[in-house]
VEXLUM-541444 format. One line per 4 residues: number of its first residue (from 1); for each residue x, y, z of N, C-alpha, C. Coordinates in steps of 0.05 Angstrom, whole numbers, plus 32768, in hexadecimal, padded with zeros to 4 digits. Layout:
% VEXLUM-541444
NUM	X/Y/Z/X/Y/Z/X/Y/Z | ...
//
This chain:
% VEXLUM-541444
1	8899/87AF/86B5/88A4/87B8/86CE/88C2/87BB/86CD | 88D3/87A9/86B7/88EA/87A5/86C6/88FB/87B1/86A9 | 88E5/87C0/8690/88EF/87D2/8679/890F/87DE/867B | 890F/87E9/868D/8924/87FE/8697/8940/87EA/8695
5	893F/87CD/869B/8953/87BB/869C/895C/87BA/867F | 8947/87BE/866D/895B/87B9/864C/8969/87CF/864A | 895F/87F4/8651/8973/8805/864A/8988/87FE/8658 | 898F/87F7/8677/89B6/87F0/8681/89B3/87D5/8676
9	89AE/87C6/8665/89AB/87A4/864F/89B8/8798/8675 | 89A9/879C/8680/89AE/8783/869D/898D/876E/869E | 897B/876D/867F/8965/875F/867E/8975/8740/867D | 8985/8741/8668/8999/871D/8664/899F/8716/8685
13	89A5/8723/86A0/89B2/871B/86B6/8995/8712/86C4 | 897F/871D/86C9/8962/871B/86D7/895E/870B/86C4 | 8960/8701/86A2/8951/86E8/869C/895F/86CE/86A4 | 8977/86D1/86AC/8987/86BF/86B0/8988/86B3/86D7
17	898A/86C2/86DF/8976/86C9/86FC/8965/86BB/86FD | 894E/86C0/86F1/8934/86B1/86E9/893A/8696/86EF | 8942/8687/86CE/8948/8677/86C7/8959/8660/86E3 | 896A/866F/86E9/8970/8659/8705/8960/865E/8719
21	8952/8665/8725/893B/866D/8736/8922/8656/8735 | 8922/8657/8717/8904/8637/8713/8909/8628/871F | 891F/8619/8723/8922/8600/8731/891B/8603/874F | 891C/8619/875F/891B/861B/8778/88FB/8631/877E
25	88EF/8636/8764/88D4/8643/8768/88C0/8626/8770 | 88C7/8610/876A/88AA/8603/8767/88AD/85F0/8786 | 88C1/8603/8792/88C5/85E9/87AC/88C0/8607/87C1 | 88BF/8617/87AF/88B3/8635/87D1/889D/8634/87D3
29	888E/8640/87E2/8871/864A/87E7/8871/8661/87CE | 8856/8667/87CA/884F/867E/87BC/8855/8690/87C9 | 884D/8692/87E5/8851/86A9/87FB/886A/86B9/87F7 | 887D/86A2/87FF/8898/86AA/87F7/88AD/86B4/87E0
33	8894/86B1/87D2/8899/86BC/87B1/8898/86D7/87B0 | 8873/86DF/87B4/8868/86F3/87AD/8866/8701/87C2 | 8865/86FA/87DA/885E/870D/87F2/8878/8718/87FD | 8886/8703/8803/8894/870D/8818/88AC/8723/880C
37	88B7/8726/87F3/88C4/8732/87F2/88B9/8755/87F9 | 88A1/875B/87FA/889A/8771/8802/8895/8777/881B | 8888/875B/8826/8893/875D/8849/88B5/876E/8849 | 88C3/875E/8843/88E2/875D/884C/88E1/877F/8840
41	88DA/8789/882F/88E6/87AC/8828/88D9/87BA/883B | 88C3/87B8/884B/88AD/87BF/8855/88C3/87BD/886E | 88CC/87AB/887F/88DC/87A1/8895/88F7/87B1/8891 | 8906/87B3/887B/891C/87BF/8878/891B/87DE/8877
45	8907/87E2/886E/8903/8807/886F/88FA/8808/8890 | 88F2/8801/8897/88E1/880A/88B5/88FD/87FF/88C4 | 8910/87E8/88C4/8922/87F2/88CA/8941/8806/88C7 | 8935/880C/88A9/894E/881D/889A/8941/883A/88AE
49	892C/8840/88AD/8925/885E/88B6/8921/885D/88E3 | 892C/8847/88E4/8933/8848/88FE/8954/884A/88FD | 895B/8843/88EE/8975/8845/88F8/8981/886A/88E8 | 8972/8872/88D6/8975/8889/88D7/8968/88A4/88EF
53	8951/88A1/88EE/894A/88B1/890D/894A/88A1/8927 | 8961/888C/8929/895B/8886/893F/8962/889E/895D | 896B/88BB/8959/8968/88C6/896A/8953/88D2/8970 | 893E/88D2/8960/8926/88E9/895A/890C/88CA/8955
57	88F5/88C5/8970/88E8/88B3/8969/88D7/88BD/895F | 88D4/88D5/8962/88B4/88E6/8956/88B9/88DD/8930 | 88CD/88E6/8925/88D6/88E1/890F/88DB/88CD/8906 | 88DF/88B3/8912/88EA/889F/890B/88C7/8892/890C
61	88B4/8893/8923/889E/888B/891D/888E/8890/890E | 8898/88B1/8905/8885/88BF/88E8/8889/88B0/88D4 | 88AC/88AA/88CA/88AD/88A1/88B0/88A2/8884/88B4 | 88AD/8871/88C4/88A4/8853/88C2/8884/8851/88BB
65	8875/8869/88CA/885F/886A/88C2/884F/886E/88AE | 8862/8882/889D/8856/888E/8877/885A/886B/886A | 8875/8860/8878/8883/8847/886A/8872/8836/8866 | 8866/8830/887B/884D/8823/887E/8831/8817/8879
69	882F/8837/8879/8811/8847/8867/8810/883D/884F | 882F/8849/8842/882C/8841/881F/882F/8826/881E | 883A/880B/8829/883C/87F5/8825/881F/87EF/882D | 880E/87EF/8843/87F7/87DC/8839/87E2/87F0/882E
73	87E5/8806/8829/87D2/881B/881C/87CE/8813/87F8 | 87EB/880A/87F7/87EF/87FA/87DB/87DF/87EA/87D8 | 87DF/87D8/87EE/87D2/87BC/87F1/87B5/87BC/87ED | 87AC/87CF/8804/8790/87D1/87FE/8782/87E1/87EE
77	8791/87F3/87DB/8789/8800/87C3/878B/87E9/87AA | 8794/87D2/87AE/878C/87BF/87A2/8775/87AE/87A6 | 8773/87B4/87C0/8752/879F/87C5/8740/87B5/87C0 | 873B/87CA/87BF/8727/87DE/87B4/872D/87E4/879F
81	873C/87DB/8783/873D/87D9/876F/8749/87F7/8764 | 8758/8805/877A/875E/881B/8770/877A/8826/875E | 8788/8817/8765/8796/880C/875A/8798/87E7/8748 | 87AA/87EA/8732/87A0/87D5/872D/87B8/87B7/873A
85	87B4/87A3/873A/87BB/8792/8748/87AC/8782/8759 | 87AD/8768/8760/87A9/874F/8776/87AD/874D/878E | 8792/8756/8797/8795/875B/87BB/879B/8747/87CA | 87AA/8736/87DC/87B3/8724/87E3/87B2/8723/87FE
89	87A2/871B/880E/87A0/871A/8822/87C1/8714/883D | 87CB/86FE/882A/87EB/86FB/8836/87FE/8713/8833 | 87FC/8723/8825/880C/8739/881C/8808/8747/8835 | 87EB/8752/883F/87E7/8760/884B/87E6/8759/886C
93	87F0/873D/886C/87F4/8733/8885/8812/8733/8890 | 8821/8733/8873/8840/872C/8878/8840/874C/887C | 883B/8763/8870/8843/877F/886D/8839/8779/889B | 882B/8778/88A2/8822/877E/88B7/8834/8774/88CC
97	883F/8756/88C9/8858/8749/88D3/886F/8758/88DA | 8876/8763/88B9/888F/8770/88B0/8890/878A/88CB | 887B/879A/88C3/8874/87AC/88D3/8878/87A9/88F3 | 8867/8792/88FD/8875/8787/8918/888E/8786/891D
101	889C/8770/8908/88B8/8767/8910/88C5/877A/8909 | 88C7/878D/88F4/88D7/87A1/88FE/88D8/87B8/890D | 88BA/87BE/8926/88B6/87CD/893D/88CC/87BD/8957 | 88C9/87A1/894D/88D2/8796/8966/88F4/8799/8963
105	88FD/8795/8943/891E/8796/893F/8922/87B4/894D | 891A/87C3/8945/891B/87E1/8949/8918/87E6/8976 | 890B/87D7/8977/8906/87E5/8990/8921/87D4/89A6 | 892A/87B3/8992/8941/87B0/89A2/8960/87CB/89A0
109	895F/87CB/8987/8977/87E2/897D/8979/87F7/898F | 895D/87FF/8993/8958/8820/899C/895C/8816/89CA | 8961/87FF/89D1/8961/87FF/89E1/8982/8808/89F5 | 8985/8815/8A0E/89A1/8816/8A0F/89B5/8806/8A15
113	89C4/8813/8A0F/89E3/8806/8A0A/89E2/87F8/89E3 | 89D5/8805/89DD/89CE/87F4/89C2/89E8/87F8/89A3 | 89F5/8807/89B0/8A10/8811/89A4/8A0C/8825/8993 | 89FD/8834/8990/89FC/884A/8978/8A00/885C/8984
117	8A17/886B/8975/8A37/887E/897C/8A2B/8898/8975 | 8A31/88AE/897A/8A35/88CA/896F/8A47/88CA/895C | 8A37/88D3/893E/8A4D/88D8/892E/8A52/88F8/8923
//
């Protein structure tokens, strides 16, 4: 997965990364390992593409929605074995969270007086 790191040689900085990371892997949850970081991209795009159409909701609810699609479409093309990978039931609970909490970040922003200027 991470090949591409030896052609710019930034593989020595991610093994070193690693390496101080053990000490603080065996005191997280797994959750917090393996799941949530795709919650959190899942949460950051649905709010990155509100704050790009936030004038246009027809648009802003199209893309959050493709955003969406492909994050647990991923997910469950792993529990139907269509892809390959480990269907995880937490994955697909946090993606659904993410999805919430960033309808709810989004709908404080989009409320008025919310400060977003004409540029």
């Amino acid at each position: 997965m991470f090949r591409w790191l030896d052609t710019v040689y930034a593989d020595g900085v991610v093994a070193t990364m690693r390496d101080y990371s053990v000490i603080y892997k065996k005191h997280l949850p797994e959750w917090f390992i393996f799941s949530l970081p795709q919650a959190l991209w899942l949460y950051s795009g649905i709010v990155g593409m509100n704050c790009i159409w936030w004038k246009n909701r027809n648009k802003s609810c199209f893309w959050i929605s493709i955003f969406f699609a492909i994050a647990i479409g991923m997910e469950l093309s792993q529990a139907t074995g269509y892809i390959p990978g480990n269907y995880d039931h937490v994955d697909a609970a946090l993606l659904i969270l993410a999805l919430a909490a960033g309808l709810y970040t989004n709908g404080i922003f989009n409320q008025e007086g919310n400060g977003h200027e004409e540029i």
